[in-house]
C-alpha positions as CSV (number, residue, x, y, z in Angstrom):
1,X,110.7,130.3,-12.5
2,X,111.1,129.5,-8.9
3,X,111.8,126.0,-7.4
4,X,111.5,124.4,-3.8
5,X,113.0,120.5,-3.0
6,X,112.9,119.2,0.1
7,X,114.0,115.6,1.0
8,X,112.5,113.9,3.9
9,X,112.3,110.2,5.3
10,X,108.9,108.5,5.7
11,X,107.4,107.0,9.1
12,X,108.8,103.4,7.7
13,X,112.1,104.6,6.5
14,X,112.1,105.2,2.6
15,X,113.9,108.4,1.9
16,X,111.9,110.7,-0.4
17,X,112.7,114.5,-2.0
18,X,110.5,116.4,-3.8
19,X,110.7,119.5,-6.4
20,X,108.1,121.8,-6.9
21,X,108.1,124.9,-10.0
22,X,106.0,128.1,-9.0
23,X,105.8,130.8,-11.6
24,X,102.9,133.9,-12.1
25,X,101.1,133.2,-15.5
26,X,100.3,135.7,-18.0
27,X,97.3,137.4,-15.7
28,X,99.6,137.4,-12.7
29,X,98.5,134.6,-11.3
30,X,100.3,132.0,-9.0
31,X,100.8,128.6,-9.8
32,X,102.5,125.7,-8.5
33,X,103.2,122.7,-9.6
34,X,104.8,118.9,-8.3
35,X,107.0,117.7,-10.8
36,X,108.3,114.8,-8.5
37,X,108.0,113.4,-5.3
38,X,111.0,110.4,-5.7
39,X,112.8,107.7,-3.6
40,X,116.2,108.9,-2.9
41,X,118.4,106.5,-1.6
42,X,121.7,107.9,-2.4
43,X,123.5,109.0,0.3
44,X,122.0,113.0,1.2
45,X,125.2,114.7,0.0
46,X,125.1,118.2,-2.0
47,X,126.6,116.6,-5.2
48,X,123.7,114.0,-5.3
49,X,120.8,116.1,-4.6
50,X,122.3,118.4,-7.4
51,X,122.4,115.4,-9.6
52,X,118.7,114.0,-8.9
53,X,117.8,117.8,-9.6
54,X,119.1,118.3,-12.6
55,X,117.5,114.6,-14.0
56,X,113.7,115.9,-12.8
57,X,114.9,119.7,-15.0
58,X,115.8,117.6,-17.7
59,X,113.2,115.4,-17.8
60,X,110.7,118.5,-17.8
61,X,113.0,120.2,-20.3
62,X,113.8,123.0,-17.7
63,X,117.5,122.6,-17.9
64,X,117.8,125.7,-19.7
65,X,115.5,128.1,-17.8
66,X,116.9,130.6,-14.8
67,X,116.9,128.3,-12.2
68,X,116.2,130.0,-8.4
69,X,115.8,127.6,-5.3
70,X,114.3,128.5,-2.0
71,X,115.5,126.1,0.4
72,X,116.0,125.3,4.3
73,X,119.4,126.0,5.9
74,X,120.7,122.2,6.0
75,X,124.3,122.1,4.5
76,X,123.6,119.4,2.1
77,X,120.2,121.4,-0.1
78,X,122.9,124.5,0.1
79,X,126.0,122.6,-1.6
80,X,123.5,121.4,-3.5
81,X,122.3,124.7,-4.9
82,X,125.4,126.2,-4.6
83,X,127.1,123.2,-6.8
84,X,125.5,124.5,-10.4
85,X,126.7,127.4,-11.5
86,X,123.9,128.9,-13.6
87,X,121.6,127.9,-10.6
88,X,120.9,130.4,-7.3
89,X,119.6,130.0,-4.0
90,X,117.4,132.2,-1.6
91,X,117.3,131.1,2.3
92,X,113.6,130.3,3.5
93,X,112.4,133.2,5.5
94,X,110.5,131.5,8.0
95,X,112.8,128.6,8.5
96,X,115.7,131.0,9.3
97,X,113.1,132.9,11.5
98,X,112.8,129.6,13.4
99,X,116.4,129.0,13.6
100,X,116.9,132.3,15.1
101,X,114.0,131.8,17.4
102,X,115.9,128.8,18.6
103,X,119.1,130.7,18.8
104,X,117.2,133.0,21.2
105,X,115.2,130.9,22.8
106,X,118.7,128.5,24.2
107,X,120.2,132.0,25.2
C-alpha cells in the first residue's frame, strides 16, 4: 500500500493535511482512497506530521501494513517520513522535475 499527505493552508488561514492510500485490487486495478483531510494546527514540524500520521493509520487499523510515502521535497514531510522506522519514502517525480526546472531556469 502506497500513501500521499500533503498539508496546505486555506485562502482564510486554517491549516489542513491530507492522507490518501492507493493500492491495485485483486484484478489489478487502481484505487484511491481519502482517509482524511484534517485541521492541523500544530506547528508543521517533522515529528508532528509523523504523529497526526500515525493517528489517521491507526484509526484505519493500518499501523501494521508496509507503509511507503510519496511526498514533495519540503524538509518537514521528509523528517516526517524519515522519523518512523518501519515507514519509507519515495521523492515525487514531477515535483523534483520542477525543482530542477527552477534550478535551471535561475542559471
Amino acid at each position: 500500500m502506497s500513501f500521499t499527505t500533503d498539508g496546505w493552508t486555506s485562502r482564510t488561514g486554517e491549516p489542513y493535511i491530507s492522507l490518501t492510500a492507493h493500492y491495485l485490487d485483486g484484478k489489478f486495478n487502481l484505487k484511491c482512497w481519502t482517509l482524511a483531510i484534517r485541521s492541523f494546527e500544530e506547528a508543521h514540524t517533522g515529528p508532528n506530521i509523523a504523529i497526526k500520521l500515525q493517528k489517521i493509520l491507526l484509526e484505519w487499523g493500518l499501523q501494521n501494513v508496509k507503509i511507503s510515502f510519496t511526498t514533495d521535497n519540503a524538509r518537514n514531510i521528509v523528517a516526517a517520513v524519515k522519523s518512523v522506522p518501519d515507514w519509507d519514502r519515495v521523492p515525487c517525480f514531477i515535483h523534483t522535475l520542477q525543482l530542477g526546472k527552477l534550478f535551471v531556469l535561475l542559471y
